[in-house]
C-alpha positions in Angstrom: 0.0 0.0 0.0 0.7 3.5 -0.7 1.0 6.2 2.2 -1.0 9.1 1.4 1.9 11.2 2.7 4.4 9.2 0.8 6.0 12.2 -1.8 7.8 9.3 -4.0 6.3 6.5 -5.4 5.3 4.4 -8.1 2.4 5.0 -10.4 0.7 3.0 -13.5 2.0 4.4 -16.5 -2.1 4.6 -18.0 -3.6 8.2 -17.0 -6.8 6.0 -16.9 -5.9 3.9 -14.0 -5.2 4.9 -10.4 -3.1 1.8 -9.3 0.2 2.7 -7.5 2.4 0.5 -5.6 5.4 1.6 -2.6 8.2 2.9 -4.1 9.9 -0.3 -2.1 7.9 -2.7 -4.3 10.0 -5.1 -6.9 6.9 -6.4 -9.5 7.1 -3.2 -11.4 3.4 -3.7 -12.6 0.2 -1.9 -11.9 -1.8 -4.4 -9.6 -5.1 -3.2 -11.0 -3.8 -3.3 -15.0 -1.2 -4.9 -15.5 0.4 -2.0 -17.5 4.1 -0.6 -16.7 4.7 1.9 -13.7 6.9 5.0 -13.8 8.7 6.6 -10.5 5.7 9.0 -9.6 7.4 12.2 -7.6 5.1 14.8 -5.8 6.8 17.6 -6.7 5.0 20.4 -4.6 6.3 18.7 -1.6 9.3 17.6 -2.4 10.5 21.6 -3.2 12.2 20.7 -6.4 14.9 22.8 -7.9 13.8 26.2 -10.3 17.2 26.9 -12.1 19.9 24.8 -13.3 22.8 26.3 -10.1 21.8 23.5 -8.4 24.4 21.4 -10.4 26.8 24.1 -11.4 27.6 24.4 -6.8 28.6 20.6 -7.5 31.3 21.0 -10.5 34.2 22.0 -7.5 33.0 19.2 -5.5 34.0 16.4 -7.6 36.1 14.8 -4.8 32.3 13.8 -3.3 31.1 10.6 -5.1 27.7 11.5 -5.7 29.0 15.3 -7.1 31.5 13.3 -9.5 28.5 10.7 -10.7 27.2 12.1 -14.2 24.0 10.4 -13.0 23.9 11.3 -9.2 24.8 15.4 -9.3 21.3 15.3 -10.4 20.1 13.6 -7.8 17.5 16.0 -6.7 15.9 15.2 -10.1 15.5 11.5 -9.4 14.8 12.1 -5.5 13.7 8.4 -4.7 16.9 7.7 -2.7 18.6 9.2 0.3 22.0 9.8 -0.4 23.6 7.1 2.3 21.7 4.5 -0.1 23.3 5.5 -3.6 25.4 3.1 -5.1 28.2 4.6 -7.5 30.9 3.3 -9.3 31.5 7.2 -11.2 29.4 6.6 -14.1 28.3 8.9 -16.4 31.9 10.8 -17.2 30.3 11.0 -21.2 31.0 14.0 -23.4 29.3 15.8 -26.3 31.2 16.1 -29.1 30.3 18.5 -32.2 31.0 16.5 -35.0 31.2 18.4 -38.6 32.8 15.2 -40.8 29.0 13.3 -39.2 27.1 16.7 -40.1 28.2 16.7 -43.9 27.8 13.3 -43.6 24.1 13.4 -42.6 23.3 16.5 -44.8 23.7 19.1 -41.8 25.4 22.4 -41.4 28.8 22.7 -39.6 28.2 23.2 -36.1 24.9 21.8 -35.8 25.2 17.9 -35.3 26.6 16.4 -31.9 27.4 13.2 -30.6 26.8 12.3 -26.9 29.3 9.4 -26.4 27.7 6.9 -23.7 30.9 4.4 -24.8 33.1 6.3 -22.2 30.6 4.5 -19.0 32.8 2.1 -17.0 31.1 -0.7 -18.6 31.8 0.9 -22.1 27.4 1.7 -22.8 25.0 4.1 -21.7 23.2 0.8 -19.3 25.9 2.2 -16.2 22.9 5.1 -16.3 20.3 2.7 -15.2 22.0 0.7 -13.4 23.4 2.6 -10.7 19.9 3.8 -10.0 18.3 0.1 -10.1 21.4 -0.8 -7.5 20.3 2.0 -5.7 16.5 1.0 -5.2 17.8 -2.7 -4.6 19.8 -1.3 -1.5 16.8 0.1 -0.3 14.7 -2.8 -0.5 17.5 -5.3 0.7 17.9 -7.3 -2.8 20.7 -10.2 -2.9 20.5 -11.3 -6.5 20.2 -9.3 -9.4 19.1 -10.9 -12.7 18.8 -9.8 -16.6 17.7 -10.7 -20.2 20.5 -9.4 -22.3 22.0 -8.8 -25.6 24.9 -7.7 -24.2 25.4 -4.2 -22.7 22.7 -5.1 -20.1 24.8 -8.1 -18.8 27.8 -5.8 -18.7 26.5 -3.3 -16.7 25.2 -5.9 -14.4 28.2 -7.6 -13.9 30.2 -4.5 -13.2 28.4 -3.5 -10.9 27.8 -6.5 -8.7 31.5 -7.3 -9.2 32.5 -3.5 -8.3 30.7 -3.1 -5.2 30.4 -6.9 -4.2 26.4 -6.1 -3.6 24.8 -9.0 -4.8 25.4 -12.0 -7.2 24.5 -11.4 -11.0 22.1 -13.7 -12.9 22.2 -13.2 -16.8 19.8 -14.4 -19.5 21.2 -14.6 -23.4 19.9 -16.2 -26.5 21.8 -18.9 -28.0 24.3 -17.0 -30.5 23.2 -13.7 -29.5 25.7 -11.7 -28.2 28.7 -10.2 -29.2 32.0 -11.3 -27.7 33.2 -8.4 -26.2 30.1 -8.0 -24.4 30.0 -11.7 -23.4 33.5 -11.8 -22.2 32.6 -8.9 -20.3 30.5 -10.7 -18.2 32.5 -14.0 -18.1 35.0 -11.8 -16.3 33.5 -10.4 -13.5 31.7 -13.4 -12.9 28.5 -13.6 -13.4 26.2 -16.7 -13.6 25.4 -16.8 -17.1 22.7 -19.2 -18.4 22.4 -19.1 -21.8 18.8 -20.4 -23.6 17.7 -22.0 -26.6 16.2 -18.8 -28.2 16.3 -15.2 -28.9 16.7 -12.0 -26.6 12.5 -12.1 -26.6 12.4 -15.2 -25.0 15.3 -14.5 -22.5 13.4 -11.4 -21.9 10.0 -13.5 -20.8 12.1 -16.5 -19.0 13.8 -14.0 -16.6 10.7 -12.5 -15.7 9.1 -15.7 -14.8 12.3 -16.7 -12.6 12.6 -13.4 -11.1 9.1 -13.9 -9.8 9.1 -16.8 -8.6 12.8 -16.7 -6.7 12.6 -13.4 -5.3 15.2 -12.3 -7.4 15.4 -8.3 -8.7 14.9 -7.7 -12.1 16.9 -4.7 -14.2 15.9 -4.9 -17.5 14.3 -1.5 -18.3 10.8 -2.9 -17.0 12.0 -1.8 -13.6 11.5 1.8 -13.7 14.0 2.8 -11.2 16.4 1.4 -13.9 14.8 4.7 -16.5 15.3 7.4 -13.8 19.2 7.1 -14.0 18.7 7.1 -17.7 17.1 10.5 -17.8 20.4 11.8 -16.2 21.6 11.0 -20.0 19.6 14.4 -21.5 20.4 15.9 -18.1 24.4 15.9 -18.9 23.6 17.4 -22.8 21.6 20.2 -21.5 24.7 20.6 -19.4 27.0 20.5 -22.3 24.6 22.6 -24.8 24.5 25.3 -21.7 21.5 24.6 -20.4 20.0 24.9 -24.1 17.5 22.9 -25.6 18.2 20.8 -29.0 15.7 20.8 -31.7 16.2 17.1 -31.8 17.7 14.1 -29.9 18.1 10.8 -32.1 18.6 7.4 -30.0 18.3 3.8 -31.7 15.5 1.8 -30.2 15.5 -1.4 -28.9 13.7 -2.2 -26.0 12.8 1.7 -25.7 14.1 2.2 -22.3 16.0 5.1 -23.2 13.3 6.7 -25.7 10.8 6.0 -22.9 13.3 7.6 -20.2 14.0 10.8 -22.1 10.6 11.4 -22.6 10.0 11.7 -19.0 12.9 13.9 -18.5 11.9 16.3 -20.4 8.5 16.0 -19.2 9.2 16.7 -16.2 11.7 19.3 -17.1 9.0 21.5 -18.7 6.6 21.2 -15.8 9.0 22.4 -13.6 9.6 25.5 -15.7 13.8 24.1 -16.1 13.2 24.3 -19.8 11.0 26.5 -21.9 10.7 23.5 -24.6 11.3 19.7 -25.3 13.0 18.4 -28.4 12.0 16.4 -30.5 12.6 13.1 -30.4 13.7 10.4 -33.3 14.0 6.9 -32.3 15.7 4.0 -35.2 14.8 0.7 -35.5 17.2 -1.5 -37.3 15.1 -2.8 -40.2 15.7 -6.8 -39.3 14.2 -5.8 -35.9 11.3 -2.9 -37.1 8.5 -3.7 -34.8 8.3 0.0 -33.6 8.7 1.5 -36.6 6.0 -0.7 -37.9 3.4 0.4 -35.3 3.8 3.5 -35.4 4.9 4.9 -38.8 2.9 2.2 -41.1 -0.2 1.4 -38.5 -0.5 4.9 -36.9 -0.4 3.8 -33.3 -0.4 6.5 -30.6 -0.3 7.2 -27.2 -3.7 8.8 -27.2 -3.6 9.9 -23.6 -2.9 6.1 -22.5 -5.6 4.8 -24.7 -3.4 3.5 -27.2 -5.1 0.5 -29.0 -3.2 -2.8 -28.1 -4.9 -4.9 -30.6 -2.5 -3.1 -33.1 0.5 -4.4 -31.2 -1.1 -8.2 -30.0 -2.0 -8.1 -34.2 1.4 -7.7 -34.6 3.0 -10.2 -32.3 0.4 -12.7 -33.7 1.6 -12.4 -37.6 5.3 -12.5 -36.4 4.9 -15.6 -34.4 2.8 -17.4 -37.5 5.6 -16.2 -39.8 8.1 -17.6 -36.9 9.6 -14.0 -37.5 13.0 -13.4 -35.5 14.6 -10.3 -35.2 18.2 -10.0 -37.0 20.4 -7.0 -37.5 24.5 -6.5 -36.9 23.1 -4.3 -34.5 22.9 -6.6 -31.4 22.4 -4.3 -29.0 18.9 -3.5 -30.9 17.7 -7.2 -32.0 14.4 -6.7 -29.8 11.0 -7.6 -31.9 9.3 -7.4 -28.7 10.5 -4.0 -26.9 8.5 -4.5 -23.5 8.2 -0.3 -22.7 6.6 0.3 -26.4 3.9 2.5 -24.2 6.4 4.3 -22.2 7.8 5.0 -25.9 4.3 5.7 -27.2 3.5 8.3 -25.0 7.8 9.9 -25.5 6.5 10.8 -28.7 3.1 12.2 -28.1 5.1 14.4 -25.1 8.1 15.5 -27.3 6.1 15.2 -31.1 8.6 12.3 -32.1 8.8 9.8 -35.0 10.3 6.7 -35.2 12.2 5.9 -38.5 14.0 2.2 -39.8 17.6 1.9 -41.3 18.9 -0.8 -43.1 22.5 -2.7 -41.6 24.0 -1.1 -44.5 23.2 2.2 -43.6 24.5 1.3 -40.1 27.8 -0.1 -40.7 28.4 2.9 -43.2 27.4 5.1 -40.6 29.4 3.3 -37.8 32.5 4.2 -39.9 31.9 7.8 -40.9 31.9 7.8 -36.9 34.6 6.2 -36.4 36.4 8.1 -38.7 35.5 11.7 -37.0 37.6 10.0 -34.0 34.8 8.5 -31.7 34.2 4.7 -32.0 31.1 2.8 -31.3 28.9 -0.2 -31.5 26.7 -0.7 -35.0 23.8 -0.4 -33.0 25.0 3.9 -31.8 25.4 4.3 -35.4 21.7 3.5 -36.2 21.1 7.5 -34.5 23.4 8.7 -37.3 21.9 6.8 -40.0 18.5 7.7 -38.9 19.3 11.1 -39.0 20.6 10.8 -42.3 17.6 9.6 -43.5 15.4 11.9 -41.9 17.5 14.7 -44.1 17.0 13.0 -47.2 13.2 13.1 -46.3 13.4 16.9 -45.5 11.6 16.0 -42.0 14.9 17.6 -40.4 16.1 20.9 -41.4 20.0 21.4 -42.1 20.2 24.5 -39.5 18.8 22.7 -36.7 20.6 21.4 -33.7 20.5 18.1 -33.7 21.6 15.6 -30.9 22.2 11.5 -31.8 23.1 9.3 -28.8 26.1 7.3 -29.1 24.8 4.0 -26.9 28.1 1.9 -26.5 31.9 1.8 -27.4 33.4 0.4 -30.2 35.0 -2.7 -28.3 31.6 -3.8 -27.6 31.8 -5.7 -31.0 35.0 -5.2 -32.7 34.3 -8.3 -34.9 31.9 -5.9 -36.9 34.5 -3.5 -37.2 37.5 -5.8 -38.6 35.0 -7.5 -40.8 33.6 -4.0 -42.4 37.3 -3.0 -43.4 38.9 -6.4 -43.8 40.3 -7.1 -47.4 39.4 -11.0 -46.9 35.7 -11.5 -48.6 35.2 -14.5 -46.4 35.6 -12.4 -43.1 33.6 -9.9 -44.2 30.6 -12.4 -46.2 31.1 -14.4 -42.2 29.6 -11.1 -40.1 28.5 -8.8 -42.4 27.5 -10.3 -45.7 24.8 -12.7 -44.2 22.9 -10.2 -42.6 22.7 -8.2 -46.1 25.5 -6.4 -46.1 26.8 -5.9 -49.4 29.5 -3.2 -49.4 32.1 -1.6 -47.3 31.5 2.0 -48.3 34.1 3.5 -46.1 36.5 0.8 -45.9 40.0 1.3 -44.1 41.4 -1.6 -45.1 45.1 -2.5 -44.2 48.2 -2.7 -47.1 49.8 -5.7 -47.3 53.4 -5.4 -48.7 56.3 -7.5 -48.0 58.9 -6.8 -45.2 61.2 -4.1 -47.6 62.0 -0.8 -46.5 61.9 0.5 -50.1 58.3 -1.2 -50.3 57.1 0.0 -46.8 58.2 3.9 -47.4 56.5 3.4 -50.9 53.1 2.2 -49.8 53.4 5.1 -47.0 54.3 7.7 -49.8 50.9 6.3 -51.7 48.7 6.1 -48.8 49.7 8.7 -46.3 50.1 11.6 -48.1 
């Protein structure tokens, strides 16, 4: 049961129903609906902040851990946890990059296209965000076990943290032959108990669920919504970076929508507290081997509709995929999801900050990955669907070359180097092995090494012909 003088709590994401649960409560449903909850804050009494000072008095405090914390200087914007129970291993030291070669890459202005590089999280993706908040609210609620459905970047983060603060035992979920290797290692390493099923990220995602339940265990796949309030902190630290301005746009690839669905309520919440005098606009990508957003919204005209979106659409949808025995399948791992569980979180992101969502093709993304890469920052393929979505959103005039325009870089480039090698190997087998099954047809951008024999005269040659 709620208090009626509790300030923080939790509250069904539907504006129809008026189910809310403890803010110490783990099943992260609504008890009357079923539908997701959000982190429901009463800001009147909680005396919020009204300008942005509040962080700027923490920049010469970095020696305090929750000043240094990209995610916890902002703490009294996710004010669910008293300091003595944050859990913080420094994440969130990101930065924003402007990025001309990207700009005239995408059809955009100088000046006017920046990257905000999540990569640089200790566990290499933006999921250190989340996670340090979903540690947090475990603290409080005394969990021992922690347990996630993965691609990849989820398990990292997961096993990072349990290994770097020795808070409880990490339980991972992956589908057979989805993951990439630097992501899988990652958890290998820090030891976490990895169980790996006969299936795909989906029906990890639905197995975990069930376990969690019945053992007790903590869940922090992007259901729990503790998990989205350190993810907000992400458009937090741009607004930092911009000055406190507002971007026209902000263009994050979508896979579960966890981080759509999170920035949404950010800025929400900004603009009813009067800390911003507009939201952006918001562009999510879909890789177009795993579209089912896209789909929904863009060819069957689903919306939010003030929580009375119409879930026929989506059950419709699920239906047809499982008849066709449909799987996702992109290079882009970390967005494989045909089944995104917060697609209405997302839903209503778009109706708050008039989004779109748009789908790019893996050869869009691996092209895009290395006009990225080549600007200096490196990241996974599935970062690189922002940069290809906004690509494609010039060619269709829907974004203007003069506007300011933000893509989310989700996770390093490490995360899956094999895509990387392949795209600028010389060897057509490597590159037909990772990239040419999955529809890849050409390396646009291709860095590919010279192979000359061990001569001097031959070495300083190729140098004089390639490095000019």
């Amino acid at each position: 049961m709620v208090a009626m003088d509790d300030a923080v709590y939790q509250r069904c994401i539907d504006p129809n129903c008026d189910g809310v649960l403890d803010v110490k409560d783990t099943s992260f449903r609504c008890p009357r609906c079923g539908d997701l909850m959000d982190v429901a804050y009463d800001w009147d009494r909680l005396r919020p902040p009204t300008s942005w000072k509040f962080v700027e008095q923490k920049w010469s405090r970095r020696t305090d851990p929750l000043c240094y914390s990209g995610v916890w200087r902002f703490r009294e914007l996710l004010p669910f946890a008293p300091p003595e129970c944050v859990v913080t291993i420094g994440e969130g030291q990101t930065i924003l990059q402007c990025a001309d070669a990207v700009a005239t890459y995408t059809g955009m202005k100088p000046g006017r296209v920046f990257l905000q590089y999540e990569g640089m999280n200790p566990s290499g993706s933006f999921k250190d965000n989340g996670m340090t908040a979903a540690f947090t609210h475990a603290r409080i609620v005394g969990a021992k076990r922690a347990a996630c459905a993965s691609t990849g970047n989820t398990s990292a983060s997961l096993a990072v943290y349990c290994s770097a603060t020795g808070a409880m035992r990490a339980i991972i979920f992956i589908g057979s032959g989805k993951i990439a290797y630097g992501k899988l290692a990652q958890a290998l390493d820090h030891g976490a108990l990895t169980i790996q099923i006969a299936g795909d990220f989906d029906d990890a995602m639905a197995r975990v669920q069930e376990v969690a339940g019945k053992l007790g265990i903590y869940l922090v796949n992007s259901i729990n919504p503790f998990r989205l309030e350190g993810q907000k902190t992400i458009m937090y630290r741009i607004l930092e970076a911009l000055g406190w301005e507002v971007p026209d746009w902000v263009v994050v690839p979508g896979g579960n929508l966890g981080n759509v669905s999170s920035f949404g309520k950010a800025f929400g919440e900004l603009h009813h507290l009067g800390l911003i005098k507009r939201v952006p606009r918001l562009a999510v990508i879909n890789a177009a081997g795993a579209n089912t957003f896209f789909h929904l919204t863009q060819r069957h005209g689903l919306r939010w509709e003030s929580g009375r979106w119409d879930r026929e659409k989506l059950s419709a949808h699920y239906r047809a995929l499982d008849g066709e025995n449909v799987r996702a399948a992109t290079i882009a791992s970390a967005i494989e999801i045909n089944r995104p569980v917060n697609l209405p979180k997302a839903l209503r992101a778009l109706a708050t900050c008039g989004g779109l969502a748009r789908e790019v093709t893996d050869q869009e993304i691996v092209d895009a990955k290395a006009k990225v890469g080549s600007g200096g920052l490196g990241c996974e393929p599935a970062s690189a669907a922002a940069v290809a979505g906004l690509r494609r959103l010039r060619l269709e005039g829907v974004v203007d070359s003069d506007e300011r325009v933000v893509c989310v870089l989700t996770g390093h480039q490490l995360k899956d180097p094999n895509a990387t090698v392949a795209y600028h190997s010389s060897d057509p087998k490597t590159f037909d092995e990772m990239l040419g099954r999955r529809g890849v047809r050409r390396a646009n951008f291709a860095n590919r090494a010279v192979q000359v024999r061990n001569e001097l005269a031959e070495i300083i040659q190729a140098i004089e012909v390639y490095a000019r």
